[in-house]
C-alpha positions as CSV (number, residue, x, y, z in Angstrom):
1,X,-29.7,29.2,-10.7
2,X,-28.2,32.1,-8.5
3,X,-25.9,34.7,-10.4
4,X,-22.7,35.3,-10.3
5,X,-21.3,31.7,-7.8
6,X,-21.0,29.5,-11.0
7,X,-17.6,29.2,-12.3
8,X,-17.1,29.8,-15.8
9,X,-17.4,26.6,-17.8
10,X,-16.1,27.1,-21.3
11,X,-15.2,24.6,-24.3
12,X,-11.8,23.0,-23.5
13,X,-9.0,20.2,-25.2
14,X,-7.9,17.5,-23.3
15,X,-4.1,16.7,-24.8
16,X,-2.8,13.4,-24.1
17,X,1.4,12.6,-24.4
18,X,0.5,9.9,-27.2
19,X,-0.9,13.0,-29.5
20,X,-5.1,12.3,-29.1
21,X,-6.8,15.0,-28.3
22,X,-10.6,15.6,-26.9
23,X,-12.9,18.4,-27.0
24,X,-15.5,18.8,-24.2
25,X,-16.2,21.4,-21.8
26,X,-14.6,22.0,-18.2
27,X,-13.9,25.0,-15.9
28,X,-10.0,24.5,-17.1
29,X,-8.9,25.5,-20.7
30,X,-6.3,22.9,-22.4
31,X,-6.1,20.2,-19.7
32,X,-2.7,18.1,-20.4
33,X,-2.5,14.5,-18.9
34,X,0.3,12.0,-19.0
35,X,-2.0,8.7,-20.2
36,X,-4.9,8.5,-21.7
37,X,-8.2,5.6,-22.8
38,X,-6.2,5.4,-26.2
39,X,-2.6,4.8,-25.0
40,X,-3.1,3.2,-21.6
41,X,-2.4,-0.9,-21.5
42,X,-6.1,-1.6,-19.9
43,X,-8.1,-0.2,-23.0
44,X,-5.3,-1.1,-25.0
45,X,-5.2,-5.2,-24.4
46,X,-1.6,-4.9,-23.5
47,X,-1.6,-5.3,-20.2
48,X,0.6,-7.6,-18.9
49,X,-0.3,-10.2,-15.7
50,X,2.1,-10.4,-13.2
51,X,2.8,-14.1,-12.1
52,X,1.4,-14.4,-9.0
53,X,1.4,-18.3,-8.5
54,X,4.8,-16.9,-6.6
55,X,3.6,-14.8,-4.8
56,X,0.8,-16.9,-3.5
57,X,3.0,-20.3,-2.9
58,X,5.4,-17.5,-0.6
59,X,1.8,-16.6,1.5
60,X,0.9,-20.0,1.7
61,X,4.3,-21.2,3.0
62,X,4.8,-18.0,5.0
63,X,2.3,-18.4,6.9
64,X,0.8,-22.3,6.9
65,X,2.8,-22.9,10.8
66,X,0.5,-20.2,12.0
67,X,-2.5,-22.2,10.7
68,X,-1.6,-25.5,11.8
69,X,-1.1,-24.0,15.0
70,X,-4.5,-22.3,15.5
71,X,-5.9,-25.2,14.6
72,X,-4.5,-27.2,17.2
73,X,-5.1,-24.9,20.2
């Protein structure tokens, strides 16, 4: 490795809003993020499914007299 280009990498905490915290190293000391693997709905299993039968009836209806028509040309 050259000397003297490498930026220092030190032992850090990560902090998250919910209160976990994680030690690992990084170029930053005391990161702070907003959402984290423990608090956010994905890793959680509370993530909630938006109903999209709607949405996908509206595309269908939206747009089936364009499809009818390139059919028939």
């Amino acid at each position: 490795m050259k000397a003297d280009i490498h930026p220092d990498y030190q032992e850090t905490t990560i902090s998250c809003a919910c209160g976990t915290t994680y030690h690992t190293r990084s170029t930053k000391r005391d990161i702070k993020v907003g959402i984290c693997a423990a608090c956010h709905p994905f890793f959680t299993g509370e993530q909630k499914f938006v109903d999209t039968a709607g949405r996908i009836e509206k595309f269908s209806r939206r747009y089936a007299g364009a499809q009818s028509r390139k059919k028939s040309a």
